[in-house]
Structure formats: structure tokens, C-alpha cells
Short mmCIF file of the C-alpha atoms (twelve columns), coordinates in Angstrom:
data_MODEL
# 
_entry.id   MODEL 
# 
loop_
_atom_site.group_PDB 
_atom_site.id 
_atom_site.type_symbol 
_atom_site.label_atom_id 
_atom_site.label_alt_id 
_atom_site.label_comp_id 
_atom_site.label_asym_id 
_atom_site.label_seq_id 
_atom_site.Cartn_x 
_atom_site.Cartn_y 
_atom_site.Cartn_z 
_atom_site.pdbx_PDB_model_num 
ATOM 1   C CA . UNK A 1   1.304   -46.829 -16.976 1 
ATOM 2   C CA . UNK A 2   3.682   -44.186 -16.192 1 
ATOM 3   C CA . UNK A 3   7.037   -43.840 -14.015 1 
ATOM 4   C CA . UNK A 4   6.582   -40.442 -13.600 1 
ATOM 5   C CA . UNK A 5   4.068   -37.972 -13.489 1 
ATOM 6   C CA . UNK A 6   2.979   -34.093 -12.320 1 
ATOM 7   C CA . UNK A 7   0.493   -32.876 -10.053 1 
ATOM 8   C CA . UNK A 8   -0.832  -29.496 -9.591  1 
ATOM 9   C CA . UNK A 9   -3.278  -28.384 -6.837  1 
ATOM 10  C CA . UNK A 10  -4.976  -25.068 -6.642  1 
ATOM 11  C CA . UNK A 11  -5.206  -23.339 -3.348  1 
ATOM 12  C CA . UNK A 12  -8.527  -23.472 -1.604  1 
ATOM 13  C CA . UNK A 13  -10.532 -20.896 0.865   1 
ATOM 14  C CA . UNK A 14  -13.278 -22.409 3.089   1 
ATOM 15  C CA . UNK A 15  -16.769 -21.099 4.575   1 
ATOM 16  C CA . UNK A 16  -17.031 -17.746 2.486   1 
ATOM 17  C CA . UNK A 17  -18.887 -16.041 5.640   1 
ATOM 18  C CA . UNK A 18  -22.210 -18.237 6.658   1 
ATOM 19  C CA . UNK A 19  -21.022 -21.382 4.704   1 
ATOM 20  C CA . UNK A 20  -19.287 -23.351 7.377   1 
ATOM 21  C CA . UNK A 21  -17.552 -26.716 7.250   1 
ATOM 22  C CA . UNK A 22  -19.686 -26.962 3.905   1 
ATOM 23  C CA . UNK A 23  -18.424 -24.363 1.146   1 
ATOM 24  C CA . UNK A 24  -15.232 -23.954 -0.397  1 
ATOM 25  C CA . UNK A 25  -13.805 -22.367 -3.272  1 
ATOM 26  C CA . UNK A 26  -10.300 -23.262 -5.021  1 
ATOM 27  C CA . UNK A 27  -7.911  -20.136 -5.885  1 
ATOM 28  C CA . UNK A 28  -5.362  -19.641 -8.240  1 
ATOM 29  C CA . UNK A 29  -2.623  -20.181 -6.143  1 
ATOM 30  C CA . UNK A 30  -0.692  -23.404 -6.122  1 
ATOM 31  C CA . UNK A 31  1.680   -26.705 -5.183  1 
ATOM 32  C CA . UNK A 32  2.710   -28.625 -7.599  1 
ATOM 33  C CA . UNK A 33  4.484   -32.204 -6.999  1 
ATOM 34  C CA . UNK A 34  6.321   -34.456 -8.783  1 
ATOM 35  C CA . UNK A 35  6.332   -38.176 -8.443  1 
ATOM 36  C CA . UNK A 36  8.853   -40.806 -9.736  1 
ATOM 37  C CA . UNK A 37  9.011   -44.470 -9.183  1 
ATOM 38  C CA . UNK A 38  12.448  -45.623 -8.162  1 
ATOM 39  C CA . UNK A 39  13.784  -48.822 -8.443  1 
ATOM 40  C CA . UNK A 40  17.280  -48.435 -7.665  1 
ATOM 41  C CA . UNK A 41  17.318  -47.252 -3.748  1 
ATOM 42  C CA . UNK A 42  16.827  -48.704 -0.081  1 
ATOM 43  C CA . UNK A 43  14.635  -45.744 0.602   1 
ATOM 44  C CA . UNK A 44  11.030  -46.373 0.756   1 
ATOM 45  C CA . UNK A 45  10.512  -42.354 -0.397  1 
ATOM 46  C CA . UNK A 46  12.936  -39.497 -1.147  1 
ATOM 47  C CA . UNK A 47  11.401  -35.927 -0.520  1 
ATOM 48  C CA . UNK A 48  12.630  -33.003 -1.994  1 
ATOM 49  C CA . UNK A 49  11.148  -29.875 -1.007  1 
ATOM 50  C CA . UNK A 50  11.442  -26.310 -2.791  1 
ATOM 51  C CA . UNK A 51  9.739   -22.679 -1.926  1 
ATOM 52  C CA . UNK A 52  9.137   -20.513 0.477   1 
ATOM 53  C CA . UNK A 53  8.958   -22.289 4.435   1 
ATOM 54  C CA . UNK A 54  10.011  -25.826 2.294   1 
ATOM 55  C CA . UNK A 55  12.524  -26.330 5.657   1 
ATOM 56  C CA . UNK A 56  9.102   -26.777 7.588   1 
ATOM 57  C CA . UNK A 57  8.175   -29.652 5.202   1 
ATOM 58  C CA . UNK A 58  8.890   -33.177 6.718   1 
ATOM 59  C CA . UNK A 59  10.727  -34.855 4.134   1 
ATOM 60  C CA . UNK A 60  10.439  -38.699 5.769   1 
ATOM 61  C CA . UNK A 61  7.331   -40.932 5.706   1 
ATOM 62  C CA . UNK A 62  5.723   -38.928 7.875   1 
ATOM 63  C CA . UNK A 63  4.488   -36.198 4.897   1 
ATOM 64  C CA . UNK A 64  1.101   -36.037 4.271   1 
ATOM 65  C CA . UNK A 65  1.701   -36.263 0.727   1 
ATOM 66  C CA . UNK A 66  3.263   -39.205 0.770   1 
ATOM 67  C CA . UNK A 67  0.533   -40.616 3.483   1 
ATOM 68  C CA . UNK A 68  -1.617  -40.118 0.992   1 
ATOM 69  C CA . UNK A 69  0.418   -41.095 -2.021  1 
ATOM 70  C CA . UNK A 70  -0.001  -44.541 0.029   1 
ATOM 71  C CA . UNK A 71  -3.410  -44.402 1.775   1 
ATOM 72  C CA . UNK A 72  -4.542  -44.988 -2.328  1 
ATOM 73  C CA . UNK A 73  -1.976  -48.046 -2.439  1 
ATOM 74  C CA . UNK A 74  -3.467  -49.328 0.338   1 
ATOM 75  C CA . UNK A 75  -7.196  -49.052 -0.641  1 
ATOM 76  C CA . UNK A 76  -6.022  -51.377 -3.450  1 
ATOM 77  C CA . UNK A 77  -4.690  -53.598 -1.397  1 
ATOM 78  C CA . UNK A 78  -1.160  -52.916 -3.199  1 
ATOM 79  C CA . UNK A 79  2.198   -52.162 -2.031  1 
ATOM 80  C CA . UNK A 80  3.473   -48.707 -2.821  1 
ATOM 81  C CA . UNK A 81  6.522   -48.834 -4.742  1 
ATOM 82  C CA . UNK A 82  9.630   -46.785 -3.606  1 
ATOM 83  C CA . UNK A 83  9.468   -43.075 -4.977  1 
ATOM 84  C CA . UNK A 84  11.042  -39.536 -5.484  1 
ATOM 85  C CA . UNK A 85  8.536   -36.173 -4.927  1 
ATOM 86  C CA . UNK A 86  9.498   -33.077 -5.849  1 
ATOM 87  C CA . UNK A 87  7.400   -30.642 -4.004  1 
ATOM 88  C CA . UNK A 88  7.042   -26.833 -5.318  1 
ATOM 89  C CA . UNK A 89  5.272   -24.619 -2.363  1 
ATOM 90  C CA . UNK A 90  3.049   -22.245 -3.718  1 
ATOM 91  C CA . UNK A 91  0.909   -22.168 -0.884  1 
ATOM 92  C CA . UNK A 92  1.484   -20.831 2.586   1 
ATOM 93  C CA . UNK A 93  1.290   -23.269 5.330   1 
ATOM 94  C CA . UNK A 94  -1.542  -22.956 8.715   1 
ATOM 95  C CA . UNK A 95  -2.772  -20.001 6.778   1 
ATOM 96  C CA . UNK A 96  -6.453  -20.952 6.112   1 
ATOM 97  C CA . UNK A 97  -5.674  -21.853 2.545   1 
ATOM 98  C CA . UNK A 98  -6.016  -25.548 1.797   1 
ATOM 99  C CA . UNK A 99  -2.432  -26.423 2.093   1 
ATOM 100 C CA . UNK A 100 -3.070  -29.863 3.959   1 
ATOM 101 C CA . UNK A 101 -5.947  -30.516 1.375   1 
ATOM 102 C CA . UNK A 102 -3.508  -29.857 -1.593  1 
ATOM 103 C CA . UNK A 103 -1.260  -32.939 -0.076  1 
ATOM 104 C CA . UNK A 104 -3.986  -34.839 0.464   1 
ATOM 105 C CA . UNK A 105 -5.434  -34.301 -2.807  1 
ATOM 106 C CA . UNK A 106 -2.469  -34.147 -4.887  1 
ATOM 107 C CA . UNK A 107 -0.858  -37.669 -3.098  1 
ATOM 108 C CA . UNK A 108 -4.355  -39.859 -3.948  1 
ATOM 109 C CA . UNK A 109 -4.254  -38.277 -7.960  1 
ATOM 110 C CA . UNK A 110 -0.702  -39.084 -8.338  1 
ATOM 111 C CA . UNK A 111 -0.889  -42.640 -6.997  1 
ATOM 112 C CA . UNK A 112 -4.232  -43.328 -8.868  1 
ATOM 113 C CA . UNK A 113 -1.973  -41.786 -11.921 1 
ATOM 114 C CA . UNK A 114 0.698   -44.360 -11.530 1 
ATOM 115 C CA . UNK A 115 -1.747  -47.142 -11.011 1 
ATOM 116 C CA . UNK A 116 -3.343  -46.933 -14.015 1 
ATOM 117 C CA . UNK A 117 -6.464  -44.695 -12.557 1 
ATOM 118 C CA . UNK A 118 -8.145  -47.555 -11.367 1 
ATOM 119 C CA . UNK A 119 -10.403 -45.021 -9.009  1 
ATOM 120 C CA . UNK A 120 -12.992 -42.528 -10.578 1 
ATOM 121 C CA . UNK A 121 -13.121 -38.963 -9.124  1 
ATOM 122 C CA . UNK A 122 -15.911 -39.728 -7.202  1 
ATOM 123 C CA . UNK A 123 -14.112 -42.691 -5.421  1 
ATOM 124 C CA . UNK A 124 -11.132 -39.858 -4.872  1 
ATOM 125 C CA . UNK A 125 -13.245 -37.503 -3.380  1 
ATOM 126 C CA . UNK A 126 -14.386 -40.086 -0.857  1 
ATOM 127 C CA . UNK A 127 -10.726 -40.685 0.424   1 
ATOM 128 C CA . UNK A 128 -9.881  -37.493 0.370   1 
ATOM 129 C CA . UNK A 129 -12.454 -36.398 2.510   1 
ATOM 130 C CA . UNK A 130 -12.607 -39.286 5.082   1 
ATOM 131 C CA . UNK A 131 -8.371  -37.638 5.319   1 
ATOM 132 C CA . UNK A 132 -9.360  -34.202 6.155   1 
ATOM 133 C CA . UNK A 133 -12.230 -34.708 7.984   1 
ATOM 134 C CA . UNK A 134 -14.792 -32.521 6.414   1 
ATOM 135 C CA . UNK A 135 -15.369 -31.432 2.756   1 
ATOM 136 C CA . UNK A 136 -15.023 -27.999 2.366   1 
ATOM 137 C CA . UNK A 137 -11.043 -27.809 1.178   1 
ATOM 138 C CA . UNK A 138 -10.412 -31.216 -0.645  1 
ATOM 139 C CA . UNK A 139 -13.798 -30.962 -2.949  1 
ATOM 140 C CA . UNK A 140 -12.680 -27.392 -4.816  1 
ATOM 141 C CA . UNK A 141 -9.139  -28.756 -4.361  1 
ATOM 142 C CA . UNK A 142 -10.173 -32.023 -6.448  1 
ATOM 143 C CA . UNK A 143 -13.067 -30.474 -8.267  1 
ATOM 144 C CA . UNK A 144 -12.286 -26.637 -9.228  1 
ATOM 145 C CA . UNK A 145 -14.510 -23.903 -9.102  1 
ATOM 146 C CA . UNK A 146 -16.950 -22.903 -6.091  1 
ATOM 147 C CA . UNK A 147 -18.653 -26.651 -4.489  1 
ATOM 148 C CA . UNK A 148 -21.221 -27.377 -1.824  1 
ATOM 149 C CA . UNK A 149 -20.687 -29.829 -0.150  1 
ATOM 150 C CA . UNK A 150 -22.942 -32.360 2.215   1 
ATOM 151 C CA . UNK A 151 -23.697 -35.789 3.251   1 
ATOM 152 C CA . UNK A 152 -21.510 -38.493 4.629   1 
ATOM 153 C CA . UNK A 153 -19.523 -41.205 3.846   1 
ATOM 154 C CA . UNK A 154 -20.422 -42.922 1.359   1 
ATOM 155 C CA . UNK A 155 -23.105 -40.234 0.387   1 
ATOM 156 C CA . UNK A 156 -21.747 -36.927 -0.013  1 
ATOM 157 C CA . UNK A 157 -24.022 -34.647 -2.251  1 
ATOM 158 C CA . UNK A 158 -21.134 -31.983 -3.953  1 
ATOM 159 C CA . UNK A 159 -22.564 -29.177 -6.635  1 
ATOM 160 C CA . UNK A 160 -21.132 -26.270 -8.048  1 
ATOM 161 C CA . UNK A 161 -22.026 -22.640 -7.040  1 
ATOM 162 C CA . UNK A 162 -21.771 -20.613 -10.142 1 
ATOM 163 C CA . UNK A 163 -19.368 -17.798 -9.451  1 
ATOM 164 C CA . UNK A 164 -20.168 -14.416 -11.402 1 
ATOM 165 C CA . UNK A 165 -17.146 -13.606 -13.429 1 
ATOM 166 C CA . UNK A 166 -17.038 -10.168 -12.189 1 
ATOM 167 C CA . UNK A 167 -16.428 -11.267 -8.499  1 
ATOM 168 C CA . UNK A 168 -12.592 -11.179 -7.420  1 
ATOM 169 C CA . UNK A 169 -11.068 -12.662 -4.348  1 
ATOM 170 C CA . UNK A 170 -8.809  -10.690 -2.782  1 
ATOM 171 C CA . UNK A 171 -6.622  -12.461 0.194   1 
ATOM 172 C CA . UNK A 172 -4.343  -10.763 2.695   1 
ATOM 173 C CA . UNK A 173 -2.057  -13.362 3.778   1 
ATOM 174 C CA . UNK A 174 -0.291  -12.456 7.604   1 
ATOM 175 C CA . UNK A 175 3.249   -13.434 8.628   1 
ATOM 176 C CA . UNK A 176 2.027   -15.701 11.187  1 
ATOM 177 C CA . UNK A 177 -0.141  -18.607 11.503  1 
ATOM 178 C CA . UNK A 178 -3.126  -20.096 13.229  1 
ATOM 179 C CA . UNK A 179 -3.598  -23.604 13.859  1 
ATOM 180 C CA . UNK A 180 -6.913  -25.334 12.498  1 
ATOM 181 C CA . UNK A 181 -7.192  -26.814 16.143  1 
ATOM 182 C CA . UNK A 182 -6.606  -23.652 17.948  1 
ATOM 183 C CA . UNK A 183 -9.253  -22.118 15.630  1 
ATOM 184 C CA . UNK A 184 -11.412 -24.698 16.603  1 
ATOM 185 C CA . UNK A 185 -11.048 -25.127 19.804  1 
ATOM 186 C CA . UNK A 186 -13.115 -21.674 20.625  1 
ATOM 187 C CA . UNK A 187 -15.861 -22.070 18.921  1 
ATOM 188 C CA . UNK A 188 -19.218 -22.785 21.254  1 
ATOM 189 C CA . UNK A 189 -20.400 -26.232 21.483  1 
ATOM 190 C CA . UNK A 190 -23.582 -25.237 21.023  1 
ATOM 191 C CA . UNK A 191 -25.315 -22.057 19.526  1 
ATOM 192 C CA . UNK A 192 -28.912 -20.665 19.482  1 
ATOM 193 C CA . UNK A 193 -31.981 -20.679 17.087  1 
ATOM 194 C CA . UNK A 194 -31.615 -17.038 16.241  1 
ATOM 195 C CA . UNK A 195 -27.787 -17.860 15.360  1 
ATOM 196 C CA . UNK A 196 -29.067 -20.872 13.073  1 
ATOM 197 C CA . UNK A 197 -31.440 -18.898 11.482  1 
ATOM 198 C CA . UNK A 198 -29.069 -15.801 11.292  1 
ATOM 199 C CA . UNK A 199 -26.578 -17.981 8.845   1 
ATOM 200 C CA . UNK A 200 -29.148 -20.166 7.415   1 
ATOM 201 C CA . UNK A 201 -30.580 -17.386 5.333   1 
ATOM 202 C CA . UNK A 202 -26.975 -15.918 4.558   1 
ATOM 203 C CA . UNK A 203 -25.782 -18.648 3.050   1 
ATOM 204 C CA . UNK A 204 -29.114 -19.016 0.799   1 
ATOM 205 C CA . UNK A 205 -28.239 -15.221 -0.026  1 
ATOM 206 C CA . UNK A 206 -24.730 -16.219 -0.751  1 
ATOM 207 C CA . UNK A 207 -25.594 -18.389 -3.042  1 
ATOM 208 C CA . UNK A 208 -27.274 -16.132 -4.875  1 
ATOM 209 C CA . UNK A 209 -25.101 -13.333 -4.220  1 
ATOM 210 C CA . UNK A 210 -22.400 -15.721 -5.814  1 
ATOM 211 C CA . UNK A 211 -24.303 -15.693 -8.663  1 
ATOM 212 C CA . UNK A 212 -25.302 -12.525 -9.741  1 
ATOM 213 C CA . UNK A 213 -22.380 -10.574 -8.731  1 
ATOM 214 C CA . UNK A 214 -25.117 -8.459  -6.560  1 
ATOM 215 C CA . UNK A 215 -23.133 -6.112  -4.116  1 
ATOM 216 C CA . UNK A 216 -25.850 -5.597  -1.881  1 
ATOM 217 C CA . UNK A 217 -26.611 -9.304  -1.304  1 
ATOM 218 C CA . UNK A 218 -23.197 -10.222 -0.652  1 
ATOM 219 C CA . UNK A 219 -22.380 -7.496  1.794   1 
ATOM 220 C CA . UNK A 220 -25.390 -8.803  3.919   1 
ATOM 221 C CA . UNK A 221 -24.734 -12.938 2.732   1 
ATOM 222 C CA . UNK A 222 -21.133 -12.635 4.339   1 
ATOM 223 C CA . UNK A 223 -22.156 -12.397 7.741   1 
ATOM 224 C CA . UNK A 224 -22.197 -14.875 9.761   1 
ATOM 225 C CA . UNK A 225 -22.735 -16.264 13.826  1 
ATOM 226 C CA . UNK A 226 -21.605 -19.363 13.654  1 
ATOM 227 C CA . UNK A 227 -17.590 -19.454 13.823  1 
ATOM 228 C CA . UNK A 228 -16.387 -15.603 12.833  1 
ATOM 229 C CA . UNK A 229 -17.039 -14.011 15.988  1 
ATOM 230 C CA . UNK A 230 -15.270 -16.193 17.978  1 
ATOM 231 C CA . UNK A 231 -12.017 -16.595 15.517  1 
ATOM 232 C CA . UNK A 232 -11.611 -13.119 15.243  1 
ATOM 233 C CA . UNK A 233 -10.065 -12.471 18.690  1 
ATOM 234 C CA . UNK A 234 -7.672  -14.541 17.405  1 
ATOM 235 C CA . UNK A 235 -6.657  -12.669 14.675  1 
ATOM 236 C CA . UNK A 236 -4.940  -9.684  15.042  1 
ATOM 237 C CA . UNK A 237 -5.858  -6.502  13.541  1 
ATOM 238 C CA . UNK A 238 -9.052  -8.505  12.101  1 
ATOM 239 C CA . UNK A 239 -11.533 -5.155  12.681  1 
ATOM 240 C CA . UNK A 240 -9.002  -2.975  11.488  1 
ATOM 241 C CA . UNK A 241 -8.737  -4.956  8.074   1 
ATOM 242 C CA . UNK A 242 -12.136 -5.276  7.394   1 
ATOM 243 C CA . UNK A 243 -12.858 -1.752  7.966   1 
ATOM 244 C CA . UNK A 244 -9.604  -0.543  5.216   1 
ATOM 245 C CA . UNK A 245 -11.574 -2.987  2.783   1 
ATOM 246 C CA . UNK A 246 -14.982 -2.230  3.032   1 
ATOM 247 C CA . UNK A 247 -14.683 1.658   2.788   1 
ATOM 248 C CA . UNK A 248 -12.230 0.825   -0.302  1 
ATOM 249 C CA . UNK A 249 -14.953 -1.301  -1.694  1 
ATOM 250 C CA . UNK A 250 -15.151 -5.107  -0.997  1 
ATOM 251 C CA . UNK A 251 -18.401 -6.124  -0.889  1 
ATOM 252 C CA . UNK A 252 -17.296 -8.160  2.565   1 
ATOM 253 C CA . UNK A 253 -14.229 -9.566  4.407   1 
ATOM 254 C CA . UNK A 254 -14.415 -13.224 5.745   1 
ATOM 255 C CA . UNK A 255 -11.940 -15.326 7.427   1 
ATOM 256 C CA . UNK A 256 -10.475 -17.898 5.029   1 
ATOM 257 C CA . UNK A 257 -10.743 -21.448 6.169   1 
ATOM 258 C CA . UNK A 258 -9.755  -21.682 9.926   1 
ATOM 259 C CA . UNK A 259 -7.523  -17.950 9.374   1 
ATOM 260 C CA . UNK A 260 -5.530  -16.069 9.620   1 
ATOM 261 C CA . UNK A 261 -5.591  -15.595 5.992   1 
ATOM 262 C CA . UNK A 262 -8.211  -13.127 5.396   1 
ATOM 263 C CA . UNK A 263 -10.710 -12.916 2.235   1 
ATOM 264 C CA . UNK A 264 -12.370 -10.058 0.690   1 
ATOM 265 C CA . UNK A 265 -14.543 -9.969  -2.820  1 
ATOM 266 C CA . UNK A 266 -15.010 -7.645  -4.869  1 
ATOM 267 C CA . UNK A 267 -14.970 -6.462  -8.362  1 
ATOM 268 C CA . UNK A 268 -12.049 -5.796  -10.901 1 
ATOM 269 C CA . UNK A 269 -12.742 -1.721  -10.499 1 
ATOM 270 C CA . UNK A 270 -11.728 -2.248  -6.999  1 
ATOM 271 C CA . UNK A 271 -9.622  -5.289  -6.207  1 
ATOM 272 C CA . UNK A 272 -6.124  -3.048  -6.596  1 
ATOM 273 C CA . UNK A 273 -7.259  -0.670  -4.159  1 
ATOM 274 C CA . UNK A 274 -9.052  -3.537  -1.888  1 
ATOM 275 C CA . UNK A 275 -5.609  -5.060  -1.806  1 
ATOM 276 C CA . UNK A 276 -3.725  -2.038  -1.135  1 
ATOM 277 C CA . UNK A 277 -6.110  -1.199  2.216   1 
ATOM 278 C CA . UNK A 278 -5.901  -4.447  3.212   1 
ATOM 279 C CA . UNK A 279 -2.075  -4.430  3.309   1 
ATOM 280 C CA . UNK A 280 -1.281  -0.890  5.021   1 
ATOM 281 C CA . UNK A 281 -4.155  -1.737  7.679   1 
ATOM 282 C CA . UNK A 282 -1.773  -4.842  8.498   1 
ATOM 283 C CA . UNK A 283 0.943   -2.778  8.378   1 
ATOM 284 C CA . UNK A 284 -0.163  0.089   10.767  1 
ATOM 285 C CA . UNK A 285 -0.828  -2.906  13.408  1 
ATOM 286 C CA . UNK A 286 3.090   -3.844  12.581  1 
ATOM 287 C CA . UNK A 287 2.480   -7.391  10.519  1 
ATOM 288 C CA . UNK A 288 3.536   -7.764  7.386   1 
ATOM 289 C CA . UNK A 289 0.857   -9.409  4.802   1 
ATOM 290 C CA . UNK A 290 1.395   -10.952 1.524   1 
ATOM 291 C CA . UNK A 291 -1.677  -9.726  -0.120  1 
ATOM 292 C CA . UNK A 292 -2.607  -10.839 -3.648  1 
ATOM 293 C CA . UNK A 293 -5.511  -10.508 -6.384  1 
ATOM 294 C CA . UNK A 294 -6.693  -13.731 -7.519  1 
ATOM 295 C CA . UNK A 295 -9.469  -15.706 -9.505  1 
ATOM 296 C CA . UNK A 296 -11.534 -18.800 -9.708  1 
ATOM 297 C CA . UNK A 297 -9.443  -21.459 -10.040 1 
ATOM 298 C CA . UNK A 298 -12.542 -23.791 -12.375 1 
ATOM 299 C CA . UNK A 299 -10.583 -27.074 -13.158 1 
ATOM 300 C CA . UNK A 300 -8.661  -28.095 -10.058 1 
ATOM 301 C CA . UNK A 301 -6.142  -30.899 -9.389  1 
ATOM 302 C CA . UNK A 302 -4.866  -31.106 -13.111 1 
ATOM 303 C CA . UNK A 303 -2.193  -33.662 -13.978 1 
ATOM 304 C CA . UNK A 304 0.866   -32.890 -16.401 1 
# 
């Protein structure tokens, strides 16, 4: 058993279009955090926080890292011992990008590191998920690569999408945020058969989309009814965006997670000019994105 040990967590993005609450992909973008036991201090935890927004990091017990660093302890029935974390921000915060699920996931691996890793991944997944609430972040956060995920407690059914290799993400992050409540709190509490059907066979064309790399498929599989329309109000310059990066050649534009980070795929031919439409269509509506090419991240929390 160790005194010390590293924890990095990719960056997720949620939905993908039609895949809501249920599909998630993790990015390679990252935060990485340190643990160290401590023996000689008062303090219960001392939080140390570096990167970009780190002064909007809580830094007392009330960090979700650290909530989750001793929801594991709990589970065991132990007592968390006092501790040091070093947190390195990689990824933006209330951005649509898994930042809460990196804490989440990255506080249960470190304290099942230090205990000896008395839980299996399986058993991690579980508490991760009954944290966040739904699946779709913490499983490629955890897990890597492109997941599915379904079920409940106790029973969740995860499998990997296969990703072609050719397919890039491409995300245009905005210099302001968007709250996973607010984002939630307009979507419909109920929605028709047509809309069902609408994103049930987009997200069986996604799949397969995901796949083969097909452009056609995806440009169709990345519609979707269910929570799009109603986020995008919320987003401004959303149409603008998505028109700059399908006419420069994503094969579709999605909200990531709950926004306002937005997503576009495409290929490697196209991802530098993808990106650069993305960014001077934010920029002619006066916000200033932080756009960047990225891959499937395939192995996910990773320790060391």
C-alpha cells in the first residue's frame, strides 16, 4: 500500500446528438490529481489547486474530489485518513465536458489506490454513477473510449461503441458557462411518439455511423428531438456555429454534455479548418472560444 499516488482523468462529452443521458465518449483532455496521506497535521485535507479558473475550486471538505476520495472510505466502512491533493485543471469547468465526473471518478480510484484496491472497476463504476446521477460522463471517464450505457443500480449494462479511427472531435469551448441544472430545467417533461421514434433510429444510425466513419450516416445520426432544440436558445451563437462547421466539413455539430461546449466530428482532412470556422463564427457574435482538435481518449482514468 502506497502513501502517495497519481490520478489522471480524461475529459468526457455526453449524448453525441440522439444519445441522451446514455452515451458518452472520453477526450483527450485532462485533470490530473495528486493524493498524499499525511500524518503530521490537524487538517482533515489540504487542497492545492493549479490551472486555469483553480481560484473557483473549493479547497475545504466541501470538494467533490475529496467527497469522493471519502464516499469510497466510507463504503468500507473505514475512516479516511488525513491527506494532501494536488489538483492540475485541464478541464474547463460548467462547460459540458465531464469536469464533475473527472472528480468523482478520479477521488473513488485514488482512495481504492491507497486502500489496497479492495473494489473492482465494476464496483467503481457503481459509485461513481449513483454520484453523478446518470452514466453518460463517469463510464468513458472510468472506462475510456466511446460506452453505452443502461440499466440501474445494481444492473447497469456498459459496452463499447467502436469509434472509426478516422473520426476527429473537434470542440469549441465558449468563455462562459451553462449550468447542468439550467440546461435541464427546459427541457419538456414529456415528448411525443414521432420525437421517440425521430432519435430512436438516430442513435441506431450513430452507432453505426461511429463505426464506419460513414459521412452520410452521421450527418443524419446527429440529429436529434429530444434535448438539442430546447438547449440551443441557450447557447449563444449556436446556429451560427453549426452553420461555419458544416459548410467547412463536419459531418455534424452537437451540444456537448449539458453545453455550452460545442462538438463537431469530422475527419483529419478537415478538422483544422472545422476548428478554424468554428472559432471566427464565435468570434463574429463577440465570444471568445477555446477551440481544440482532439482524439479518443481509449484507456481512461489511468493511475501513475
Amino acid at each position: 500500500m502506497t502513501n502517495d499516488i497519481i490520478i489522471t482523468v480524461p475529459a468526457t462529452t455526453a449524448n453525441l446528438g440522439p444519445g441522451f443521458d446514455s452515451i458518452g465518449a472520453a477526450l483527450t483532455l485532462y485533470n490530473q490529481f495528486q493524493f498524499t496521506v499525511l500524518s503530521d497535521t490537524d487538517e482533515d485535507v489540504k487542497i492545492t489547486v493549479r490551472g486555469t479558473e483553480a481560484d473557483r475550486v473549493s479547497t475545504d471538505r466541501n470538494n467533490l474530489l475529496y467527497q469522493s476520495f471519502v464516499k469510497l472510505y466510507q463504503y468500507l466502512g473505514k475512516t479516511p485518513p488525513k491527506v494532501a491533493i494536488e489538483i492540475q485543471l485541464g478541464v474547463p469547468l460548467a462547460r459540458g465536458l465531464g469536469s464533475s465526473a473527472t472528480a468523482i471518478v478520479g477521488g473513488l480510484v485514488g482512495a481504492n489506490q491507497l486502500t489496497g484496491t479492495p473494489l473492482d472497476t465494476k464496483e467503481v463504476m457503481e459509485l461513481a454513477i449513483a454520484m453523478e446521477g446518470h452514466p453518460d460522463n463517469v463510464v468513458p471517464a472510468l472506462l475510456g473510449n466511446c460506452r453505452l450505457s443502461t440499466g440501474e443500480a445494481g444492473n447497469w449494462q456498459v459496452c463499447e461503441i467502436p469509434w472509426h479511427d478516422e473520426i476527429v472531435p473537434v470542440v469549441a469551448i465558449p468563455d462562459f458557462e451553462l449550468s447542468t441544472e439550467e440546461a435541464r430545467s427546459v427541457l419538456p417533461a414529456q415528448i411525443s411518439r414521432s420525437d421517440a421514434i425521430f432519435n430512436i433510429a438516430r442513435l441506431g444510425l450513430l452507432l453505426r455511423g461511429l463505426e464506419t466513419g460513414r459521412e452520410d450516416w452521421l450527418r443524419v445520426a446527429m440529429e436529434d428531438k429530444l434535448h438539442q432544440p430546447y438547449r440551443q436558445g441557450l447557447i449563444r451563437g449556436y446556429e451560427t456555429v453549426k452553420a461555419a462547421a458544416l459548410s467547412a466539413g463536419a459531418f455534424g455539430m452537437v451540444i456537448s454534455g449539458a453545453g455550452p461546449t460545442l462538438l463537431a466530428l469530422t475527419d483529419r482532412d478537415r478538422s483544422f479548418s472545422v476548428a478554424s470556422a468554428m472559432q471566427e463564427a464565435w468570434k463574429n457574435e463577440g465570444i471568445v472560444a477555446d477551440v481544440q482538435i482532439l482524439a479518443l481518449e481509449s484507456q481512461g482514468a489511468r493511475v501513475g
